[in-house]
N, CA, C and O atoms as a GROMACS GRO file, in nm:
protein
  580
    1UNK      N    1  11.781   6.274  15.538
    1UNK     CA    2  11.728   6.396  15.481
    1UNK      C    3  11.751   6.398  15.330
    1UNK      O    4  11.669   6.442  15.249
    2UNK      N    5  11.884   6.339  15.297
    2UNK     CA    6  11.919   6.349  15.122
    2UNK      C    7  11.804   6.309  15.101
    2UNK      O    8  11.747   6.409  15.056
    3UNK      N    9  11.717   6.210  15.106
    3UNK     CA   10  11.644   6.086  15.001
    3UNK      C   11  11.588   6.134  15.062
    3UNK      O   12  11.681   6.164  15.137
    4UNK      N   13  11.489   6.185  15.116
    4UNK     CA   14  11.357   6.294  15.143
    4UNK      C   15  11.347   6.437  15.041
    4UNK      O   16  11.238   6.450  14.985
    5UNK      N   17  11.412   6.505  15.023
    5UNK     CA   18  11.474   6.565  14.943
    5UNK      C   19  11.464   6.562  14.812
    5UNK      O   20  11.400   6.635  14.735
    6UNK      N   21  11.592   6.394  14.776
    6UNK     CA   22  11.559   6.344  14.624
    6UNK      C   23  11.424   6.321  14.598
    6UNK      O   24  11.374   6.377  14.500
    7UNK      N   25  11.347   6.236  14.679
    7UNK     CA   26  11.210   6.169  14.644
    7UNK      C   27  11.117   6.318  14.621
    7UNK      O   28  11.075   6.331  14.506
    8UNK      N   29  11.083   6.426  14.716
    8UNK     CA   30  11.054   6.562  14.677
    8UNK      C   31  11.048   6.645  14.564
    8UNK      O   32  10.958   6.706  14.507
    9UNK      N   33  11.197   6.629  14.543
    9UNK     CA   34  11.258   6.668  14.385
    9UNK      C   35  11.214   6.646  14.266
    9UNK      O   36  11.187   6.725  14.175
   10UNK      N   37  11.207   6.480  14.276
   10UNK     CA   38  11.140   6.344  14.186
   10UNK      C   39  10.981   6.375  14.156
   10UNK      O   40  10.923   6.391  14.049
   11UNK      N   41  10.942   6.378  14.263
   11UNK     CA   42  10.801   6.395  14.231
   11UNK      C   43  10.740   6.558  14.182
   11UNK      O   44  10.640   6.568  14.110
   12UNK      N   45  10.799   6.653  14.222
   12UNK     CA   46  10.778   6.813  14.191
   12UNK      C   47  10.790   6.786  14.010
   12UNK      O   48  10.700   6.816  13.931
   13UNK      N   49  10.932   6.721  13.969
   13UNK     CA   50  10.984   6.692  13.826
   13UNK      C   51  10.873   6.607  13.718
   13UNK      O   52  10.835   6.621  13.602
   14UNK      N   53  10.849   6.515  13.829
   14UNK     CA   54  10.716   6.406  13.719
   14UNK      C   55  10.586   6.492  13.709
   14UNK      O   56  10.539   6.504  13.596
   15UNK      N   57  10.506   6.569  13.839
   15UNK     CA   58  10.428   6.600  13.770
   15UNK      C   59  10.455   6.722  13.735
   15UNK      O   60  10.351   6.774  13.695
   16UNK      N   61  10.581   6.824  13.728
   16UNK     CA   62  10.581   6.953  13.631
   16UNK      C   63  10.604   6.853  13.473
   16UNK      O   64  10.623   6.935  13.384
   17UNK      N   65  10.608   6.738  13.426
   17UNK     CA   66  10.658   6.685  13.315
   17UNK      C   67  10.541   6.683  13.272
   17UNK      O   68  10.516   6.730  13.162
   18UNK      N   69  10.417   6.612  13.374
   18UNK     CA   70  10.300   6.594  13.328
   18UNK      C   71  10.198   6.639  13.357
   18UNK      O   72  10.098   6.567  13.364
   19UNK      N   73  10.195   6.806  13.388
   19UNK     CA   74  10.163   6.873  13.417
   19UNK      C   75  10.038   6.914  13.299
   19UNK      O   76   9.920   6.923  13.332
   20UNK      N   77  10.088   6.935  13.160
   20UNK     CA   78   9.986   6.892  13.024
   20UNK      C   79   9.903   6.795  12.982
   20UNK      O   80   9.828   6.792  12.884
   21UNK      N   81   9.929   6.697  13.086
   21UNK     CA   82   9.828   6.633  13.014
   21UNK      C   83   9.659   6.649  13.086
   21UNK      O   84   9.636   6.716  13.187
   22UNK      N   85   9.579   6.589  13.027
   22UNK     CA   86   9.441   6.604  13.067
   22UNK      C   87   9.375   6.636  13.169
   22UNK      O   88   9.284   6.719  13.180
   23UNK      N   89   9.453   6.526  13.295
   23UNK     CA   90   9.373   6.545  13.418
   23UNK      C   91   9.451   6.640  13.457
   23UNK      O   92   9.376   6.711  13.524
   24UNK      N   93   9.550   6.684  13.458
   24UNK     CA   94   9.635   6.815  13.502
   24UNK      C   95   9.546   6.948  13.466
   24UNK      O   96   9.535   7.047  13.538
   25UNK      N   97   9.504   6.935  13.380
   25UNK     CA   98   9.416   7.062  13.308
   25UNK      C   99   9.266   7.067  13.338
   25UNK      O  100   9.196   7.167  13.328
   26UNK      N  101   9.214   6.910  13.385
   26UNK     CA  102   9.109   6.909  13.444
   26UNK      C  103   9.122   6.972  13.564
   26UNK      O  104   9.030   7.047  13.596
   27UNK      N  105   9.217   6.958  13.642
   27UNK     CA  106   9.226   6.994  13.778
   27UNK      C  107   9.226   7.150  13.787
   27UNK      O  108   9.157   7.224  13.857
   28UNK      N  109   9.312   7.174  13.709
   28UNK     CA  110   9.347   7.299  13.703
   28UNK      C  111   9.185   7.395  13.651
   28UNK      O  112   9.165   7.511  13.685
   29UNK      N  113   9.133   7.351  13.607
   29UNK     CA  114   9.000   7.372  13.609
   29UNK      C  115   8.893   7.470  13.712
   29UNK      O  116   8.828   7.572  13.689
   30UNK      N  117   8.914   7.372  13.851
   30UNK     CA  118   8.862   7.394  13.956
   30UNK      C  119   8.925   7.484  14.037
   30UNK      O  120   9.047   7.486  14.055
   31UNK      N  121   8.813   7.591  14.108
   31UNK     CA  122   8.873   7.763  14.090
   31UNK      C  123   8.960   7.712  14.265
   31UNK      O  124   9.064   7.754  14.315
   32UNK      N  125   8.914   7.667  14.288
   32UNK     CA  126   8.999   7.626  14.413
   32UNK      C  127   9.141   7.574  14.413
   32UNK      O  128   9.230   7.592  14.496
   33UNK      N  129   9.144   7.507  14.304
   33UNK     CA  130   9.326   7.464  14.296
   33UNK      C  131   9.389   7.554  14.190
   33UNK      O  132   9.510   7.548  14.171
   34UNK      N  133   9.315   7.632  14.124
   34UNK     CA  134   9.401   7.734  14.054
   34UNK      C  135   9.431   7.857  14.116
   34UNK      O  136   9.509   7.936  14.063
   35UNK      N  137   9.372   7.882  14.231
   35UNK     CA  138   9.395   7.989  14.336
   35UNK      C  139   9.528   7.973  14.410
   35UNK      O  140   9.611   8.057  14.445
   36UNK      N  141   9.521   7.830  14.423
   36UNK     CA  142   9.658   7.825  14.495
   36UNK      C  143   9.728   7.790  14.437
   36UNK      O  144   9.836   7.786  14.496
   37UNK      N  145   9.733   7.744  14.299
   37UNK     CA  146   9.883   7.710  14.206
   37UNK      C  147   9.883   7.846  14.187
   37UNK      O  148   9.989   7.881  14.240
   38UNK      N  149   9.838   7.928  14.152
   38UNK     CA  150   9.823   8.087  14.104
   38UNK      C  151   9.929   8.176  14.230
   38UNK      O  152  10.034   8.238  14.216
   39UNK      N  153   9.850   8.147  14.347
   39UNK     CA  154   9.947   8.177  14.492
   39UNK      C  155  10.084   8.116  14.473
   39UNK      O  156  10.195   8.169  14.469
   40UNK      N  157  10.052   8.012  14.465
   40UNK     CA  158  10.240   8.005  14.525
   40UNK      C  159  10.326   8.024  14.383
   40UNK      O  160  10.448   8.044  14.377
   41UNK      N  161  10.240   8.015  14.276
   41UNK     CA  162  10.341   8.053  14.172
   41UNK      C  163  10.406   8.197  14.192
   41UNK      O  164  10.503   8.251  14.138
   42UNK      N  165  10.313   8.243  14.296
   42UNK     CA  166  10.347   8.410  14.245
   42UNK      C  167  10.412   8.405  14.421
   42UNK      O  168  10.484   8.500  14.453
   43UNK      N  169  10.399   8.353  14.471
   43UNK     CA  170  10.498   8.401  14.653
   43UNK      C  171  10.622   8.295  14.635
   43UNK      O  172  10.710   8.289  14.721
   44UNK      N  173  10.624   8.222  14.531
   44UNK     CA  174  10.713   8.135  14.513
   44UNK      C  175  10.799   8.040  14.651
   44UNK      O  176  10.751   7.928  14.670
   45UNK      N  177  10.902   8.075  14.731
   45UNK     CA  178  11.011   8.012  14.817
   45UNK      C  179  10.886   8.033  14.922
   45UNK      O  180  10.811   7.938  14.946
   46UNK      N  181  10.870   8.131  14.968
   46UNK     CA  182  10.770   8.136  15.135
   46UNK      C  183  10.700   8.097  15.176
   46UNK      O  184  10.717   8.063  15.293
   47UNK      N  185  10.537   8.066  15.099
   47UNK     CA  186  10.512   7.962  15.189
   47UNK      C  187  10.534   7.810  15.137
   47UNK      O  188  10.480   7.708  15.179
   48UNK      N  189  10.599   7.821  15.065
   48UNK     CA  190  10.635   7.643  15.047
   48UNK      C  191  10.698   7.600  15.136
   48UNK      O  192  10.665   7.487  15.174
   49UNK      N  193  10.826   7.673  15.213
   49UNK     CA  194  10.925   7.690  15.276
   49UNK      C  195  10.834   7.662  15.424
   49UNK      O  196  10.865   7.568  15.497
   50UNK      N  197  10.728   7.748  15.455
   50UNK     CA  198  10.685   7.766  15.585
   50UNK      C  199  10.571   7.615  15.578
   50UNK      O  200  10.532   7.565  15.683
   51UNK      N  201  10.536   7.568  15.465
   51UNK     CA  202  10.454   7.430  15.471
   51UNK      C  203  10.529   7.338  15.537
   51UNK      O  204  10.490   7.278  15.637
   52UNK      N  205  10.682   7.321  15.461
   52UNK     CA  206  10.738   7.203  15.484
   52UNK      C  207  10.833   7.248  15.628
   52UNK      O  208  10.940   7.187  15.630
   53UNK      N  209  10.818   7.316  15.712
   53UNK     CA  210  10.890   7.367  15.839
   53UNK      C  211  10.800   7.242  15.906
   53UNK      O  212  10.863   7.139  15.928
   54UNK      N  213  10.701   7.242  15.931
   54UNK     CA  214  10.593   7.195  15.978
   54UNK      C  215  10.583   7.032  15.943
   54UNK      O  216  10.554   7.006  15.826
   55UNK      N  217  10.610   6.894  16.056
   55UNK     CA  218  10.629   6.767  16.072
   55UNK      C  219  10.468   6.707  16.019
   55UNK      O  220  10.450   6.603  15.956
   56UNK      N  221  10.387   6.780  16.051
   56UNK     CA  222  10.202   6.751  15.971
   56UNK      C  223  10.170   6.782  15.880
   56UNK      O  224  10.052   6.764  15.850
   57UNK      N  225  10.287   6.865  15.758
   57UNK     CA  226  10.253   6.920  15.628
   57UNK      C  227  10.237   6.801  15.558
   57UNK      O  228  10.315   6.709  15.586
   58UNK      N  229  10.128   6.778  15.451
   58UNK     CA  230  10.169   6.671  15.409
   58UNK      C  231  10.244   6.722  15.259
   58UNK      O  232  10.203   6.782  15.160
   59UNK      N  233  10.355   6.674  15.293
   59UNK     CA  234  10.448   6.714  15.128
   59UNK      C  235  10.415   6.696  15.019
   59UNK      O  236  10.422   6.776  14.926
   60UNK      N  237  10.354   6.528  15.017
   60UNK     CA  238  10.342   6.475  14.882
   60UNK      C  239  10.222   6.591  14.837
   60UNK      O  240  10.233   6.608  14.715
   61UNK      N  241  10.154   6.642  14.873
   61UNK     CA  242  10.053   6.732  14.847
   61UNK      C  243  10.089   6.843  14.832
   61UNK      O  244   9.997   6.903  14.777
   62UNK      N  245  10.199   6.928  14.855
   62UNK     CA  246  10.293   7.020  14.835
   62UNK      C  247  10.338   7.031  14.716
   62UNK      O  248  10.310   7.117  14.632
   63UNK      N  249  10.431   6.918  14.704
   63UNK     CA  250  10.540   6.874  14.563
   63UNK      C  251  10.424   6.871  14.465
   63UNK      O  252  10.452   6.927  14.359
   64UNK      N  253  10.298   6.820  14.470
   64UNK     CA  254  10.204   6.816  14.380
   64UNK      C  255  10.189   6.979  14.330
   64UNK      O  256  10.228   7.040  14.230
   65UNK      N  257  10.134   7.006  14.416
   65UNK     CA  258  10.068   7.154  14.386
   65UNK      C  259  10.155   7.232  14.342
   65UNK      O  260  10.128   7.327  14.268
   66UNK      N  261  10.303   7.195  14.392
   66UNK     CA  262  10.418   7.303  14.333
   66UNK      C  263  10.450   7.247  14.221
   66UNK      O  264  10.533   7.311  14.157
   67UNK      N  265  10.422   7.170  14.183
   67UNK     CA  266  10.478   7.090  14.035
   67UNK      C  267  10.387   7.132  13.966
   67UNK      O  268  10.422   7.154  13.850
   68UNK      N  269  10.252   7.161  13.994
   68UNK     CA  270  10.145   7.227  13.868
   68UNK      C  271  10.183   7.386  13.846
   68UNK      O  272  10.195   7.456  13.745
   69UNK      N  273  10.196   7.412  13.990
   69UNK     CA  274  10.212   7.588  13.984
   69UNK      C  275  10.336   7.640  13.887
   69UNK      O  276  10.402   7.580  13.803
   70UNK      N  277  10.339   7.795  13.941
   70UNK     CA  278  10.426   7.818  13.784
   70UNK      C  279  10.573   7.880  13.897
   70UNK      O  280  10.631   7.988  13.883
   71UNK      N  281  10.601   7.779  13.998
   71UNK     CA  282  10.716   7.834  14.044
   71UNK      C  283  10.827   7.810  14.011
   71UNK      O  284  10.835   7.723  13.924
   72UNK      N  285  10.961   7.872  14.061
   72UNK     CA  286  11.087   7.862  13.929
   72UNK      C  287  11.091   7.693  14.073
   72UNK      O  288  11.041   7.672  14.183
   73UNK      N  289  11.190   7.608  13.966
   73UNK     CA  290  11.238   7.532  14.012
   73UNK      C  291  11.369   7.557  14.144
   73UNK      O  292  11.383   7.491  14.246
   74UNK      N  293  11.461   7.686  14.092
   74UNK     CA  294  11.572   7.689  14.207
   74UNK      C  295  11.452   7.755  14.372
   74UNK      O  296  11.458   7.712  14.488
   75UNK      N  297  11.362   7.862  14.319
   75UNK     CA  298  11.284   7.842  14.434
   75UNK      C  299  11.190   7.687  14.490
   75UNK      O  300  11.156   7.634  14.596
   76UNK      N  301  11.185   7.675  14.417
   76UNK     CA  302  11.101   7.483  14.536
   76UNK      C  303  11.198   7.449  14.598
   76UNK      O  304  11.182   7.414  14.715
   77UNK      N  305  11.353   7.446  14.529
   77UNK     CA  306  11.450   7.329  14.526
   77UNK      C  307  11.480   7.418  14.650
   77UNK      O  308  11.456   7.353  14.751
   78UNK      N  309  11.515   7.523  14.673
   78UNK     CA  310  11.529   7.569  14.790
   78UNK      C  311  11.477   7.621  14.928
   78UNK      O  312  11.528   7.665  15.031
   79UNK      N  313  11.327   7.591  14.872
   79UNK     CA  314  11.242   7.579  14.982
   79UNK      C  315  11.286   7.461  15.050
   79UNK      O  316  11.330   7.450  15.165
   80UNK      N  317  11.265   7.376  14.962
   80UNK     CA  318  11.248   7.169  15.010
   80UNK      C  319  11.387   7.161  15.128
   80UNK      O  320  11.392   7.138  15.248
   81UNK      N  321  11.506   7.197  15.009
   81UNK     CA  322  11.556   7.187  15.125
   81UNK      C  323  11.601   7.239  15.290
   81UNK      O  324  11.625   7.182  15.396
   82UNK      N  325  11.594   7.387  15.238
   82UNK     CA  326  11.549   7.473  15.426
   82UNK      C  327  11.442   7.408  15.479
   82UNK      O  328  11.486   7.349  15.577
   83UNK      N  329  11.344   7.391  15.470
   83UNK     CA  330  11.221   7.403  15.497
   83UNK      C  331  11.241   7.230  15.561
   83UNK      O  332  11.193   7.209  15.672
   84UNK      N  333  11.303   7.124  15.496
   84UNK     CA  334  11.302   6.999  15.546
   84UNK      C  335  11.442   7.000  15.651
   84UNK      O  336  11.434   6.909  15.734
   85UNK      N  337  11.505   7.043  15.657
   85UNK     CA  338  11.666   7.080  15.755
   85UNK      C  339  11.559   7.162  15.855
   85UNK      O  340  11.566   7.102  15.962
   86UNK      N  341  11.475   7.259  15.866
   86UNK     CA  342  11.460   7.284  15.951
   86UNK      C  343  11.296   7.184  16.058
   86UNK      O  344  11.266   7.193  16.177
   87UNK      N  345  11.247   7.119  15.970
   87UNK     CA  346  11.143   7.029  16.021
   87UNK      C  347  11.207   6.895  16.087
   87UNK      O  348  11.150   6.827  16.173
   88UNK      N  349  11.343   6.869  16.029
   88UNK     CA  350  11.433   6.761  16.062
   88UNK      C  351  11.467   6.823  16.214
   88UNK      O  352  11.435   6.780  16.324
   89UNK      N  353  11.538   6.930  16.179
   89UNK     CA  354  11.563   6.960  16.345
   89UNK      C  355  11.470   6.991  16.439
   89UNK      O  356  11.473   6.948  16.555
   90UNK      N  357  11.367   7.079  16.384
   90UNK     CA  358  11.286   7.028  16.535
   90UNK      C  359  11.230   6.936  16.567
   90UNK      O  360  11.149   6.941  16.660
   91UNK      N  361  11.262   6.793  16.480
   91UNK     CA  362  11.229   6.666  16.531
   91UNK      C  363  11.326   6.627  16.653
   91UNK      O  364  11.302   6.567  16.758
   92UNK      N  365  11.419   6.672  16.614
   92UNK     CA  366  11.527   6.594  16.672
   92UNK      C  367  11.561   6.673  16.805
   92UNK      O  368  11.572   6.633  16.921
   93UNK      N  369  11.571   6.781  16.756
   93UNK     CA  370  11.561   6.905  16.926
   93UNK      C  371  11.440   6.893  17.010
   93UNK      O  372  11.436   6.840  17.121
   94UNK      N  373  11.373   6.931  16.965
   94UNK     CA  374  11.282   6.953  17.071
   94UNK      C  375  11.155   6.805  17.106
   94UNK      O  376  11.081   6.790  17.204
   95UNK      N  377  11.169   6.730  17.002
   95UNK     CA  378  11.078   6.591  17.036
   95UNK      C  379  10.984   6.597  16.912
   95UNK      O  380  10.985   6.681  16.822
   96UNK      N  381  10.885   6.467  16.929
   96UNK     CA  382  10.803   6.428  16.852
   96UNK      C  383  10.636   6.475  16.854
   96UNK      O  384  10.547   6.488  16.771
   97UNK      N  385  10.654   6.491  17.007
   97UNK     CA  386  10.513   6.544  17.035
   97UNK      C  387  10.490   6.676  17.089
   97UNK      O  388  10.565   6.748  17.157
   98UNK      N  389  10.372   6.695  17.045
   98UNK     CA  390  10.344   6.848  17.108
   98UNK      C  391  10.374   6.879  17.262
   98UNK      O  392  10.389   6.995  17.300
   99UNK      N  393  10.381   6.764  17.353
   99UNK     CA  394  10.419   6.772  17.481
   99UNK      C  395  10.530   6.830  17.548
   99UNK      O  396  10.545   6.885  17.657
  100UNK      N  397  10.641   6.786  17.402
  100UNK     CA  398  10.757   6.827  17.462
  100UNK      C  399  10.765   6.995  17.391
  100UNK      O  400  10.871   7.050  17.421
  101UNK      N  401  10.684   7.070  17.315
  101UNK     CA  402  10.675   7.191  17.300
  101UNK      C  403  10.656   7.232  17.459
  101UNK      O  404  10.752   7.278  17.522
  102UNK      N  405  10.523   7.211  17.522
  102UNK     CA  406  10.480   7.253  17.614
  102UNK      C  407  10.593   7.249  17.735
  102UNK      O  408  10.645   7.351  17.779
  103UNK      N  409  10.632   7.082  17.794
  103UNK     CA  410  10.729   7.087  17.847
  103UNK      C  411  10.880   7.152  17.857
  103UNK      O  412  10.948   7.141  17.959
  104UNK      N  413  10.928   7.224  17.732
  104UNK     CA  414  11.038   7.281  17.743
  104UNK      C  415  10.984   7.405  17.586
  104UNK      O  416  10.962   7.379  17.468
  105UNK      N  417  10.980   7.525  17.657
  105UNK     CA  418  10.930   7.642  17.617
  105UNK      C  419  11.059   7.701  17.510
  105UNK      O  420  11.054   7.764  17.404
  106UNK      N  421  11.186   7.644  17.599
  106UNK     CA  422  11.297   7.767  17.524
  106UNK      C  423  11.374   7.681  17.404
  106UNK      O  424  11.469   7.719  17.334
  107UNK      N  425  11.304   7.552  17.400
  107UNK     CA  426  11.304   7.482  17.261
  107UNK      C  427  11.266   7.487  17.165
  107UNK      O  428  11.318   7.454  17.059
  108UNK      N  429  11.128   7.548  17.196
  108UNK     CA  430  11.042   7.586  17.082
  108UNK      C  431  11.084   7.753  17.060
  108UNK      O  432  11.074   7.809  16.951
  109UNK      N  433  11.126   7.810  17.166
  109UNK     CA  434  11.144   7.927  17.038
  109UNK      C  435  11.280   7.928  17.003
  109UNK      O  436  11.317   8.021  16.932
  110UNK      N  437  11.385   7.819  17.049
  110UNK     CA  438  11.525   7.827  16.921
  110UNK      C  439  11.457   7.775  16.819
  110UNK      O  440  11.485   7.839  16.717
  111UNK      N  441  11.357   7.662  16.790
  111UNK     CA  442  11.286   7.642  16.649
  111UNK      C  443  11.287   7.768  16.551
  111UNK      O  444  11.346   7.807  16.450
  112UNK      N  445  11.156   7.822  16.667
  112UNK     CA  446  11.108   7.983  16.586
  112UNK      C  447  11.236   8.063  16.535
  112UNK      O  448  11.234   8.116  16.424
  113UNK      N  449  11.351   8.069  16.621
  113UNK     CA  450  11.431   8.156  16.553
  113UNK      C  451  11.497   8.075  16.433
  113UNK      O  452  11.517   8.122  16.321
  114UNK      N  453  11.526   7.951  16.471
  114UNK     CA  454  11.560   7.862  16.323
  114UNK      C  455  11.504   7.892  16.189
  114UNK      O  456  11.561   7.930  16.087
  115UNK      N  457  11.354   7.864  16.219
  115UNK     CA  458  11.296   7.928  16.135
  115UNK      C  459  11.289   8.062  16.034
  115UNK      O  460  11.271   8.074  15.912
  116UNK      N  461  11.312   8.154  16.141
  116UNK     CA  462  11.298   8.289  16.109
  116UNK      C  463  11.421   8.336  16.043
  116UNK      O  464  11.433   8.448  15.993
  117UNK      N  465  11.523   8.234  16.047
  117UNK     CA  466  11.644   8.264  16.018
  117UNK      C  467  11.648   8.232  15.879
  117UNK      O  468  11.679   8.321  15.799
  118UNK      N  469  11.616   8.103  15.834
  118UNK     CA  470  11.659   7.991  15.770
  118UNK      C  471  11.548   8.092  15.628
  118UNK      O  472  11.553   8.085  15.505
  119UNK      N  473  11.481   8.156  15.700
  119UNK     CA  474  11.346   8.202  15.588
  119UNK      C  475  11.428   8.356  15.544
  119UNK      O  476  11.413   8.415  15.437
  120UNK      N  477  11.498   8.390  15.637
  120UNK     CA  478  11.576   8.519  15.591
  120UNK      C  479  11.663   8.478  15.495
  120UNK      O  480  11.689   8.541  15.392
  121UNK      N  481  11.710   8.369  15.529
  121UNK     CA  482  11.850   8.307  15.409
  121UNK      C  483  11.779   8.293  15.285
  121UNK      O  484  11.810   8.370  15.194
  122UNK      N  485  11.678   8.194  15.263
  122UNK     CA  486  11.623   8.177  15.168
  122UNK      C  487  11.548   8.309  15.099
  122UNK      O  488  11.546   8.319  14.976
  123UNK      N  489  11.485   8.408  15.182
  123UNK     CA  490  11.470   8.517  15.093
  123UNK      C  491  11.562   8.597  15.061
  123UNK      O  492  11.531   8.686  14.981
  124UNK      N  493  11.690   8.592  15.109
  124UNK     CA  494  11.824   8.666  15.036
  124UNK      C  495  11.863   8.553  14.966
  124UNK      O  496  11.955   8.606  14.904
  125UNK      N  497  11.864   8.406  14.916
  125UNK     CA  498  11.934   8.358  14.817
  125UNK      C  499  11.811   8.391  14.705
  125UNK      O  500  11.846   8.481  14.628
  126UNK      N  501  11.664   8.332  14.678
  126UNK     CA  502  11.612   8.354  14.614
  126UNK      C  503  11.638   8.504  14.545
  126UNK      O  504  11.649   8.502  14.423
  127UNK      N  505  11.650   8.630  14.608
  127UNK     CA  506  11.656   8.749  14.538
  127UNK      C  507  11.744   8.737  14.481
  127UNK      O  508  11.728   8.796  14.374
  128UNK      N  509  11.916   8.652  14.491
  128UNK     CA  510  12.000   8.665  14.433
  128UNK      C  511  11.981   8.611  14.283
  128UNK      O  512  12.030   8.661  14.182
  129UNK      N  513  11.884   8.474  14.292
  129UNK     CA  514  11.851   8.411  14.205
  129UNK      C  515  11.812   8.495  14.127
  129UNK      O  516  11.873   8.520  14.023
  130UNK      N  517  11.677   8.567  14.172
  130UNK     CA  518  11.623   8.649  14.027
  130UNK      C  519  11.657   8.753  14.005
  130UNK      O  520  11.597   8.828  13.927
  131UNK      N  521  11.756   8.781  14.065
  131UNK     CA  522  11.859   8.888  13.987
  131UNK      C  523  11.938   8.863  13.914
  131UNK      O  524  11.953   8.942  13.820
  132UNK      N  525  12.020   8.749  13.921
  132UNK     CA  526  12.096   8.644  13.804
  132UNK      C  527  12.021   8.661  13.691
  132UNK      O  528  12.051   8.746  13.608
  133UNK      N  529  11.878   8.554  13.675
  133UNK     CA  530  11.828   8.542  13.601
  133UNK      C  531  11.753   8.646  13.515
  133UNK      O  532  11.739   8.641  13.392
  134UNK      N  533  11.704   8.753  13.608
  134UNK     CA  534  11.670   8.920  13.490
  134UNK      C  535  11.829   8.948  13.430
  134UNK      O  536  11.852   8.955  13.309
  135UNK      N  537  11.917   8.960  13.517
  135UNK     CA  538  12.045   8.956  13.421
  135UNK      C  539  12.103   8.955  13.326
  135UNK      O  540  12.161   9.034  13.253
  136UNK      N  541  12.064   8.775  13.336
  136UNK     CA  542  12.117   8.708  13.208
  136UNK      C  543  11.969   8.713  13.105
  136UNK      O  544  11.997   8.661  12.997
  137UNK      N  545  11.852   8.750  13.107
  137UNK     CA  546  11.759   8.760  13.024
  137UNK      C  547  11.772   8.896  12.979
  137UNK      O  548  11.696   8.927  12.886
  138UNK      N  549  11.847   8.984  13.022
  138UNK     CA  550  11.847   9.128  12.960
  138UNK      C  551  11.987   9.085  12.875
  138UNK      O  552  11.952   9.073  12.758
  139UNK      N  553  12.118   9.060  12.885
  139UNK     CA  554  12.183   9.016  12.818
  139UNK      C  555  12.152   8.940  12.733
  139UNK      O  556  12.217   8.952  12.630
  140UNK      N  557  12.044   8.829  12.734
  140UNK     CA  558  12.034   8.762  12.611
  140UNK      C  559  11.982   8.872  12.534
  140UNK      O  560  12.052   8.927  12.449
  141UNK      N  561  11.838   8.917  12.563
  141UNK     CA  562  11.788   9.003  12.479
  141UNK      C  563  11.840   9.147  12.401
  141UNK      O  564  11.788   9.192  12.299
  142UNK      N  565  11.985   9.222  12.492
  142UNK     CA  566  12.097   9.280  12.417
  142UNK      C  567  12.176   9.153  12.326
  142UNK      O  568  12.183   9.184  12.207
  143UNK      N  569  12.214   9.065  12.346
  143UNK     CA  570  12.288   8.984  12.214
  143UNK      C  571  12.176   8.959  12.093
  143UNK      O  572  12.208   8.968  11.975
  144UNK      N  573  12.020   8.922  12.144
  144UNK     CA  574  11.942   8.956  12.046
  144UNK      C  575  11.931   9.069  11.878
  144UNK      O  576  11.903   9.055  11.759
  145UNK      N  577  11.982   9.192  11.989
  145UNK     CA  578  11.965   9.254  11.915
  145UNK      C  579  12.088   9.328  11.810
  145UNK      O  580  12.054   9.406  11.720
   0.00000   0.00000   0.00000
C-alpha cells in the first residue's frame, strides 16, 4: 500500500508542477475537463476519496485530474490514503470478484460501513485542516497589519 500511495503522491506532484505549461492549459480548455477540475477543486476529499474506494477506479486518471484541479494537497493526500486502505481491504476481505460480493452479502456491507466510516474520519480531519489553515491565514493577516 506505501508505494501505491508514494507513486499517487508522485504523480498528483509532477503534474500540479506542470500543470502551466501548454498542454495543461490546452486541456483545461475543454468545457468538459474544466467542469470536473472545477468539481473536485471545490468538493475537494469526497469524491476523490469515494473514486479510489473502488478496485476499477482508474487512479492514474484521478491523480491526473486532481493534480490540474485546485484541491489543497493535505485533502488528496488524505483522500489517497483512506480511500486506498479502504479499496485494499475489500480486496482482501471480501475477494476479487464480484461473485464473492454476491456469495457472501454480510461482507459487502462491513465494506459499506468501512467506507462510511473511513469518509466520516476524513470529513472530520479535513474540517480540522481548514480550520488550521483560516487560522493561521487570519493571524498572518493580523501580524500584517
Amino acid at each position: 500500500m506505501d508505494w501505491a500511495i508514494l507513486g499517487d503522491i508522485s504523480v498528483f506532484m509532477i503534474i500540479r508542477r506542470l500543470g502551466n505549461r501548454r498542454i495543461f492549459r490546452k486541456l483545461l480548455e475543454n468545457k468538459q475537463v474544466a467542469k470536473v477540475t472545477t468539481w473536485i477543486g471545490r468538493h475537494g476529499f469526497g469524491p476523490v476519496f469515494l473514486l479510489l474506494c473502488f478496485p476499477f477506479s482508474p487512479s492514474s486518471v484521478i491523480n491526473v485530474v486532481s493534480g490540474i484541479s485546485k484541491i489543497n494537497f493535505y485533502q488528496y493526500a488524505l483522500a489517497i490514503i483512506l480511500g486506498k486502505a479502504v479499496m485494499i481491504f475489500s480486496m482482501a476481505y471480501v475477494g476479487v470478484s464480484i461473485f464473492s460480493f454476491a456469495k457472501h452479502p454480510t461482507r459487502a456491507i462491513v465494506v459499506g460501513v468501512c467506507i462510511v466510516l473511513l469518509w466520516v474520519l476524513g470529513k472530520f480531519i479535513e474540517k480540522r485542516l481548514q480550520e488550521k489553515s483560516l487560522l493561521k491565514s487570519s493571524e498572518d493577516v493580523t501580524q500584517d497589519i
